[in-house]
N, C-alpha and C positions, 0 to 999 in steps of 0.2 A: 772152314768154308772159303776163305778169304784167299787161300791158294786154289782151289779150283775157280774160283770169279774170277781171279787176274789169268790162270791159264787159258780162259776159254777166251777171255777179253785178247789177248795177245793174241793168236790163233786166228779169232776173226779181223780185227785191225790191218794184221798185215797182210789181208789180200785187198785190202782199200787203199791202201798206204799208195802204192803205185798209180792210185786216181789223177794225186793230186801234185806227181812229177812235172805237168806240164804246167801247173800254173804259173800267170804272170803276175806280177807287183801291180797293187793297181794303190796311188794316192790315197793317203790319210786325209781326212777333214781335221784342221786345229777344234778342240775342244771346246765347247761352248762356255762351260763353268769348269773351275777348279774345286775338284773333288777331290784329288789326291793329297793325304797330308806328307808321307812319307814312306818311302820305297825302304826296304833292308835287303840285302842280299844275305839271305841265311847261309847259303853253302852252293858252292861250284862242283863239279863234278862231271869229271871225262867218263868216256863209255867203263872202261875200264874201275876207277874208280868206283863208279853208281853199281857197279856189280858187286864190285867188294860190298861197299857197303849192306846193300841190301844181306848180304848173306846167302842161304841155301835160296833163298828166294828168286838173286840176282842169279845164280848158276843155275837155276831151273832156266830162267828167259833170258840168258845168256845169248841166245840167239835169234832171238828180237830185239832185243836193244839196241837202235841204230845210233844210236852217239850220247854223248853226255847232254847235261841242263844245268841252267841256274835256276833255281829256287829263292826267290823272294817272298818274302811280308809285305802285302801293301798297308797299309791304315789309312782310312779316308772319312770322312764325314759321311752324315749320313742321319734320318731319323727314326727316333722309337714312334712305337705306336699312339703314342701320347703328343706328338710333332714336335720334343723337344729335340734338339741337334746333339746328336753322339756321334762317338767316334768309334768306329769296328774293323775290322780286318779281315784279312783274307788272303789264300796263298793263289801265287803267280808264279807260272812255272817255263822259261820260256828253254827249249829245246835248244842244244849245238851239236849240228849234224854237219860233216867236213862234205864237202863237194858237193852242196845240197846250194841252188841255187832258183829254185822257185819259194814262192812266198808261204810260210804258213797260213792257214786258218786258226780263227780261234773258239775255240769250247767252253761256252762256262758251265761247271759241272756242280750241279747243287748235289750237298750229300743226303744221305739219308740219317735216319734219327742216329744219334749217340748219345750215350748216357754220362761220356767222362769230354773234359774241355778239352786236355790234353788229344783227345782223337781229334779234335777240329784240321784241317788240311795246316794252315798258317804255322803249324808247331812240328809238320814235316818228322812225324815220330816214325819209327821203319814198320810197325803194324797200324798206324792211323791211317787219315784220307789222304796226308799229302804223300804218303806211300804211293795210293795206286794214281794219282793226280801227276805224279813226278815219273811213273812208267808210261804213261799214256802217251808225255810230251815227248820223249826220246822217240816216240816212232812219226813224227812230226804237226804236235800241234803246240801252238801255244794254250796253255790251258787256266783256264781263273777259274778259282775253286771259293768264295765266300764264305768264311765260318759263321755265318747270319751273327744277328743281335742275340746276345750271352755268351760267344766263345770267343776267347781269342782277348783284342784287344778291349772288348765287352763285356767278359767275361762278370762284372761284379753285378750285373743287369739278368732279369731272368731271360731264360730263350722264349723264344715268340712261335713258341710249338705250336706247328700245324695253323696258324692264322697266318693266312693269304699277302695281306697288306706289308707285316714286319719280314713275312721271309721275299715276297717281293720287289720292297723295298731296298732293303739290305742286299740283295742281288743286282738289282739295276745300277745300285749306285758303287756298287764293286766294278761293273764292269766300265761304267764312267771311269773312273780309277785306273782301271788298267787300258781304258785309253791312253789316258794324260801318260801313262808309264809307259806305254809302247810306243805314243811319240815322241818322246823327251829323249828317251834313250835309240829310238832311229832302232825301231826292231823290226824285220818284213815279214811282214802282215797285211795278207792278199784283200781285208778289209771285209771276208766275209765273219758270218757269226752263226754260228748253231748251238743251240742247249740241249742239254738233258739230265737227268737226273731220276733215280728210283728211289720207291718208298717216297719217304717223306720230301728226298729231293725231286719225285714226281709231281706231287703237290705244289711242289716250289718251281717247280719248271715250268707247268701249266698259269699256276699265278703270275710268272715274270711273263712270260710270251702275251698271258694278256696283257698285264700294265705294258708291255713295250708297245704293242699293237696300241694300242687305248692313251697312250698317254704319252708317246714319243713322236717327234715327227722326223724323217729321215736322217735321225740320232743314228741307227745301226742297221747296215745291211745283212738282215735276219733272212737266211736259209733256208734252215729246218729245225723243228723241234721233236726230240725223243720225250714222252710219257711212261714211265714203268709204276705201274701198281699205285698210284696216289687214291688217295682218299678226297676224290672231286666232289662226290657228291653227302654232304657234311649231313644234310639234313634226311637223307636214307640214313646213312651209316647210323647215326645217332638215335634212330628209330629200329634199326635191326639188332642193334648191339643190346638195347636195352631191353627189346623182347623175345630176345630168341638163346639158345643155351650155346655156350662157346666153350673152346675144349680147357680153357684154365691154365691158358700161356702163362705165366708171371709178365715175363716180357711186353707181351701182348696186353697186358693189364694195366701196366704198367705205363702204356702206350695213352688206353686208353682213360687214365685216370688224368694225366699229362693235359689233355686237350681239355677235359674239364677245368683241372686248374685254373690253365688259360684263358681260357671266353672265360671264370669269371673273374680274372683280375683285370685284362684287358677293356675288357667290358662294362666293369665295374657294378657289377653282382654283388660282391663284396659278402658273399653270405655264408654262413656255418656252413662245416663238410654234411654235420648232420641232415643237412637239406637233401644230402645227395647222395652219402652214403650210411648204410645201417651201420651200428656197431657189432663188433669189434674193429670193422672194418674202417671207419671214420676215424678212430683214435690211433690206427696203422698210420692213415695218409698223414694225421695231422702231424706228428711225428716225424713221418720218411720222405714226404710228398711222395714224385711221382718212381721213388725208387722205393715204394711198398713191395714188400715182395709178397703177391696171394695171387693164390692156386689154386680158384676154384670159377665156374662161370662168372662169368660178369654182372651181369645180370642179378643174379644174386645178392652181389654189396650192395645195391643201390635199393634206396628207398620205394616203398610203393606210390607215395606221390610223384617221384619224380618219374618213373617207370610209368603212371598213369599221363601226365602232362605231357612227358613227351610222345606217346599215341595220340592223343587227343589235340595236339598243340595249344593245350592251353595256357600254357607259360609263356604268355608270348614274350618277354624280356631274355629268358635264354630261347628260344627259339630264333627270336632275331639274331642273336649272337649265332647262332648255329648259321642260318640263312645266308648271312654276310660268308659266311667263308664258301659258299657252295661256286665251284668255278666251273661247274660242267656245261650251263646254260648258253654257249656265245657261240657265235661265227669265227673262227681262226682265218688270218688272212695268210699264215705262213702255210706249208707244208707241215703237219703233224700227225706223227705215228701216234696210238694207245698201245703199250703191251702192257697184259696181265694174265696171273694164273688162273685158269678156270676154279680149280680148287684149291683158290686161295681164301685159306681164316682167318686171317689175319685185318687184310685191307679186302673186302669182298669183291668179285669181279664186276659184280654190279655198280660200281665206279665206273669202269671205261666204261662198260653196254652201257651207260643212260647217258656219259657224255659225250658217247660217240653218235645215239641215235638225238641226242638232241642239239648237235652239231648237223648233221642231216640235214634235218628239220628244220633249221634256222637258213640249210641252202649250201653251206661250209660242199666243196667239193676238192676237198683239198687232207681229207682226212681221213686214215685207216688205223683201220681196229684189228690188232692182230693178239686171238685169246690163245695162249700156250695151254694146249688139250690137258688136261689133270695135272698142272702146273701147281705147286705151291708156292709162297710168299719167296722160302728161297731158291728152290729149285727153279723158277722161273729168272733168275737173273742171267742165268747162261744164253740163255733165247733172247733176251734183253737187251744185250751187250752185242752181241751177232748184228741182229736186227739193226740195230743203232746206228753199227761204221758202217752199214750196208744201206742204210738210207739215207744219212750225212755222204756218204759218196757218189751215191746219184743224185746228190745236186752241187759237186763239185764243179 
């Protein structure tokens, strides 16, 4: 799949690419805190080069690739959820294009879930994130890509799956980071900033764009924001998953076994699986956590109490924990797109519909919902990726 997502991605990019020929260099602000602990240059690599390397890959986009990149490691400070200070990382990709003499833009691009750390962007593996992270910049952007809290320089800490706060967190102060890196090193950077991200990096994207709105004061001149398929609204999802029958992804299980984990460690729930799931299913997770592999609805593993509480919200201690993560309910002051697949099982479409009509609602006139017709989780990425250079261009 991962070669038709980067071919459609190329394809559309580079009829935006020519947007942002005219732009001019506009001043950095010095940094207000030191975030950055340390910059690496992992690996250099001319147009030429970056094709070898990649392989049949690079000879497929051979003819998008407009010049080589550096590839760095940032490490920077940063907090868990628990507001002790860690340190995590993140990959920084900055583009060398010859005769290219307008300023880039920069992209932070949150990923979507992975199961192994090695995929994290910062370890720049030729099938990981910082794969398609490091094709993106060669057609001209600078691109920060954050391996959140658990990957990477993190890596001994669990991941902060699907909670709002740690993948927020850990994003915003990445791209603090690669401030301090892109003035230090005198990189041209036309000073604007757009995100995006799908799947779980939709989720991530949505919670960064708030906390920047909500918690930054002319810290970054934010753009626009891309949404693909996140799961905004926590406390539907969590209500639908548990009473309705799903087709017995593993994957998808697996997903959704993950986010329980989380709210209750984060949380501090702290309670038997058996609260949450029947056996045999409970003595799977306890075992594998959230790489159980089962193949049957979801719905089914879990207990009747918990299956009745969360209709009822009687639970109110996980329900709050559900609550806290719901980011659908607010005003956007940026430009932000929704894309999602209409028939998607995975992450329900009913995510963007409620936080697009409750963005409305709040008065937001700054935001569109675009549902890809009988779209699935992944067949809707090619629509995603279009959509994306094509709205980050119209606000170049």
């Amino acid at each position: 799949m991962k070669n038709r997502f980067l071919k459609y991605f190329f394809l559309s990019i580079t009829l935006a690419v020519f947007t942002w020929s005219c732009e001019k260099t506009t001043s950095e602000p010095s940094p207000q805190a030191v975030t950055l602990v340390s910059s690496t240059l992992v690996k250099e690599y001319s147009k030429d080069q970056l094709i070898a390397s990649l392989g049949t890959q690079g000879q497929a986009f051979a003819l998008f690739i407009q010049g080589g990149v550096k590839q760095y490691k940032l490490v920077y400070k940063t907090k868990n959820t628990d507001g002790t200070e860690i340190q995590a990382s993140g990959a920084l990709v900055v583009p060398v294009i010859s005769n290219r003499t307008a300023a880039y833009p920069l992209v932070s691009y949150q990923h979507g879930t992975i199961f192994n750390d090695k995929d994290a962007p910062s370890y720049f593996t030729s099938d990981g994130e910082g794969s398609l992270v490091s094709l993106v910049a060669t057609l001209g952007y600078i691109v920060a890509a954050p391996d959140y809290i658990g990957y990477g320089a993190s890596n001994n800490l669990p991941h902060t799956y699907e909670q709002r706060e740690g993948l927020a967190t850990a994003s915003l102060d990445m791209l603090r980071a690669a401030k301090e890196f892109i003035a230090k090193e005198k990189i041209n950077w036309n000073n604007n900033l757009f995100l995006g991200g799908y799947s779980e990096g939709g989720f991530a994207t949505l919670a960064l764009q708030k906390k920047i709105e909500e918690e930054t004061t002319n810290e970054f001149n934010l753009k626009a924001s891309s949404c693909g398929a996140g799961a905004y609204n926590k406390t539907l999802s969590f209500k639908t998953i548990a009473s309705t029958t799903t087709d017995g992804n593993p994957g998808y299980n697996a997903s959704y076994i993950w986010v329980l984990l989380t709210y209750d460690r984060i949380y501090k729930l702290n309670r038997p699986l058996t609260s949450y799931f029947i056996e045999p299913y409970a003595s799977q997770i306890q075992k594998d956590k959230q790489n159980a592999n089962i193949s049957v609805s979801f719905n089914t593993i879990l207990t009747d109490a918990l299956k009745q509480s969360l209709a009822n919200g009687s639970d109110t201690a996980l329900m709050n924990a559900v609550k806290d993560n719901d980011i659908f309910d607010w005003k956007p002051k940026t430009p932000t797109q929704l894309v999602h697949g209409t028939a998607d099982t995975y992450v329900p479409f009913f995510n963007s519909q409620t936080a697009y009509d409750a963005m409305l609602k709040k008065g937001a006139t700054n935001v569109k919902l675009i549902g890809i017709n009988n779209g699935t989780h992944s067949s809707s990425i090619e629509s995603f990726l279009t959509s994306t250079i094509s709205f980050f261009a119209s606000y170049q």
